[in-house]
Each structure stands twice: as structure tokens, then as C-alpha cells.
C-alpha positions as CSV (number, residue, x, y, z in Angstrom):
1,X,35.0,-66.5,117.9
2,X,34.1,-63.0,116.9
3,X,30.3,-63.0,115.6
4,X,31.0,-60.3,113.2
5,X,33.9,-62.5,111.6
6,X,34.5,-65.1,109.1
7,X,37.3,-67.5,108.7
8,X,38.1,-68.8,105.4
9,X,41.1,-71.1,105.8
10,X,42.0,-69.2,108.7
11,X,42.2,-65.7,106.9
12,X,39.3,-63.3,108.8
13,X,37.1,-60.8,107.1
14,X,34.8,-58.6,109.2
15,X,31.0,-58.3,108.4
16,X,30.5,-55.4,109.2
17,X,28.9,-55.4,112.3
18,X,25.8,-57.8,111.0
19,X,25.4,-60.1,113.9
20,X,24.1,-57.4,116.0
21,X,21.2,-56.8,113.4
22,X,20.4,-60.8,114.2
23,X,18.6,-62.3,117.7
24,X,21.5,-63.2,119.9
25,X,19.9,-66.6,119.7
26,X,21.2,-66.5,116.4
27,X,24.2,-65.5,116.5
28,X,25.7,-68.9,117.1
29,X,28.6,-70.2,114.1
30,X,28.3,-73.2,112.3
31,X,30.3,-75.1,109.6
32,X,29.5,-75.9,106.0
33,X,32.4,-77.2,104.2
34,X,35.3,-76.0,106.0
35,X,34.5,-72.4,105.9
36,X,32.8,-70.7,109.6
37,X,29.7,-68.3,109.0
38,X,27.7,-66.3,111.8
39,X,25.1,-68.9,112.1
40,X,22.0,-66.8,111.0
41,X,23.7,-66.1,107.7
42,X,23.7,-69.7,106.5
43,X,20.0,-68.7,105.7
44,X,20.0,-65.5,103.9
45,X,20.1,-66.3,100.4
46,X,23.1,-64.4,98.5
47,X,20.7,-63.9,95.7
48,X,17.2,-64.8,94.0
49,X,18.5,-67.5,92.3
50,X,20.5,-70.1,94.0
51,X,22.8,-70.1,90.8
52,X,22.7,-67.7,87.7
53,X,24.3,-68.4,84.8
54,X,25.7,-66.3,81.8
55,X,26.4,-67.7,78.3
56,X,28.0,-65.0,76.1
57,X,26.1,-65.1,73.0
58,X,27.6,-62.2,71.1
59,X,27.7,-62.1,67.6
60,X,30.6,-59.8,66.4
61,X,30.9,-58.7,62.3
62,X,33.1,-59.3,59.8
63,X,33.8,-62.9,60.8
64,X,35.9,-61.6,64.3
65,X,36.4,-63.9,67.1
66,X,33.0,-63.8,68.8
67,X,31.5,-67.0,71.4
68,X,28.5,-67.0,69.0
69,X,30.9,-68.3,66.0
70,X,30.6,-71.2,68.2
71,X,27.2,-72.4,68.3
72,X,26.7,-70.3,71.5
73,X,22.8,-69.4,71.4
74,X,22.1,-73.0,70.8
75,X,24.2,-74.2,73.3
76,X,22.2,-71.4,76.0
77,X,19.1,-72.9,74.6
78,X,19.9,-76.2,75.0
79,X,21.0,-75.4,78.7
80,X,17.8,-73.5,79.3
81,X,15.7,-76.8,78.1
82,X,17.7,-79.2,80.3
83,X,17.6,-76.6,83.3
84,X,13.7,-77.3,82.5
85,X,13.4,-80.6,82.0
86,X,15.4,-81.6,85.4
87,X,12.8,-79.1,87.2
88,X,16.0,-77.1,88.1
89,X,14.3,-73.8,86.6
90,X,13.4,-70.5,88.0
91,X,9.6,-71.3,89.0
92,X,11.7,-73.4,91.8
93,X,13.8,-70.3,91.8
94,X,17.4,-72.4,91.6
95,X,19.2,-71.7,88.5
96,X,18.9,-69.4,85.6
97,X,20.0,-69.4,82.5
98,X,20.5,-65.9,80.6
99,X,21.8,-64.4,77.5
100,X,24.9,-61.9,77.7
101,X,26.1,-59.9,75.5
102,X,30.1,-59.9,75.4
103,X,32.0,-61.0,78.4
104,X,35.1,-60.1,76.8
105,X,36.9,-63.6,77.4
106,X,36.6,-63.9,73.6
107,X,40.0,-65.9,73.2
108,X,38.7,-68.1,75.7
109,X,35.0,-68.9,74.0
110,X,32.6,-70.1,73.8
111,X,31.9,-68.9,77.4
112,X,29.4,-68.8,80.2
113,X,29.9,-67.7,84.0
114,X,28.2,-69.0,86.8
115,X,27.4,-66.7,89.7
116,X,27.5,-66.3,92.8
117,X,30.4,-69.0,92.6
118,X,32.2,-66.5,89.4
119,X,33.4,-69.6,87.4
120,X,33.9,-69.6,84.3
121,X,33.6,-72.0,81.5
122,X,34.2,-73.0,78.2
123,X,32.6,-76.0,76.2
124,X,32.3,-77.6,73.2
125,X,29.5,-79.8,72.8
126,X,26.3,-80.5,74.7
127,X,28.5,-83.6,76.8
128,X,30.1,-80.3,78.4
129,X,27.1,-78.5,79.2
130,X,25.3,-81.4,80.6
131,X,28.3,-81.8,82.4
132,X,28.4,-78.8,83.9
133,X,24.5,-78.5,84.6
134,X,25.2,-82.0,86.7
135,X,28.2,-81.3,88.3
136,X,28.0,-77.7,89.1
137,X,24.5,-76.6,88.5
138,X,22.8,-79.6,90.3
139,X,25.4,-80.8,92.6
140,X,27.7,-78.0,93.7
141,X,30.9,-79.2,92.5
142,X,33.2,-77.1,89.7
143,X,34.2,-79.1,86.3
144,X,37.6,-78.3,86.7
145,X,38.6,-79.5,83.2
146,X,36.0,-77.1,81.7
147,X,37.1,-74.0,84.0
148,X,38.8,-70.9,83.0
């Protein structure tokens, strides 16, 4: 295999020449969940955060559509404190939890988005975000039902 590939359900995308900035020892592949990396990338992280995560908390006038109709600002606040409270927090520097202003999916709200994954979300009650913070947030798997 091509060091400066990687296959995604067979489809290739080149990386732009990165393995030769690695130690040829290095530059062996391995496997995490189906998908083929340039072994020395498996440890970079893709960001500070392992996951970062986006609730829409806009507040629009005159009674219009907007995710914070919804309760949306408690429900990031909520997340925030659970994020805390399972030591899943930023001083361990896995997940964040942020305000954003409007993600323009405001048919779709209440919303958040999870990066780097980009999935989106839309809940309802704190079941659903202590659904997603187990599923997704701690454990790496999407809530399908909750996804948008």
C-alpha cells in the first residue's frame, strides 16, 4: 500500500505527501475500524479536544423559530455539568461543550453538532442528551435516532 494513501471502503485519498515528513519506521499502516491510516497518523490528534460539541443557543425576536425557544441554554448547561461530573471535561482535554450562536438548522432544532465526527443532533429532554453524552460522547458510537 501507498504510505501517502488512505482507503476508506476501498475509495483512496492522497495525503499529501505526509509520510515522508514521518521516520520510515513509522510509516507502517494499521487498522482501526475498517478504515487504513499511515500508521504514524493514528497518533496525531485531529484536534485539542478529542470531541467538541456545539449546541445552538440562539435566541431570535419576535417569537421566530429559534433552538433557544426550546430550552436550549439549559439543555448546553446541563450537558456541560454532566460532561463534568463523568470527568469527561476539558482539564482531561476530551470533550467540550460550547455555546453557538445560529447554526442555521432552525427547522430542525433544538440543535448541537459534534466535531470532528460533524453529526448533528436534535433532542428533547435531558434522556436525549444523556443519551448522546453516553453513546457518542463517551463511547464513540452515533444515536442514530437523534441524528440529522
Amino acid at each position: 500500500m501507498d504510505r501517502n494513501k488512505i482507503e476508506i471502503d476501498g475509495v483512496s485519498s492522497q495525503l499529501a505527501g505526509l509520510g515522508s515528513k514521518f521516520p520510515r519506521s513509522t510509516r507502517k499502516t494499521a487498522t482501526r475500524s475498517g478504515i487504513i491510516f499511515p500508521h504514524s497518523l493514528l497518533n496525531i490528534p485531529m484536534s485539542y479536544y478529542q470531541r467538541h460539541v456545539f449546541f445552538c443557543v440562539n435566541q431570535r425576536e419576535a417569537g421566530a423559530v429559534c433552538c433557544n425557544n426550546y430550552g436550549a441554554q439549559a439543555m448546553r448547561d446541563y450537558a456541560k455539568e454532566r460532561i463534568k461530573a463523568l470527568r469527561l471535561d476539558s482539564k482531561n482535554k476530551r470533550v467540550r461543550i460550547n455555546n453557538a450562536g445560529c447554526l442555521d438548522r432552525c427547522n430542525e432544532g433544538p440543535v448541537i453538532v459534534v466535531y470532528p465526527e460533524d453529526v448533528w443532533y436534535t433532542y428533547v429532554d435531558q434522556e436525549d442528551i444523556d443519551e448522546i453524552i453516553e453513546e457518542h460522547l463517551k463511547n464513540g458510537r452515533v444515536v442514530e435516532r437523534l441524528k440529522i
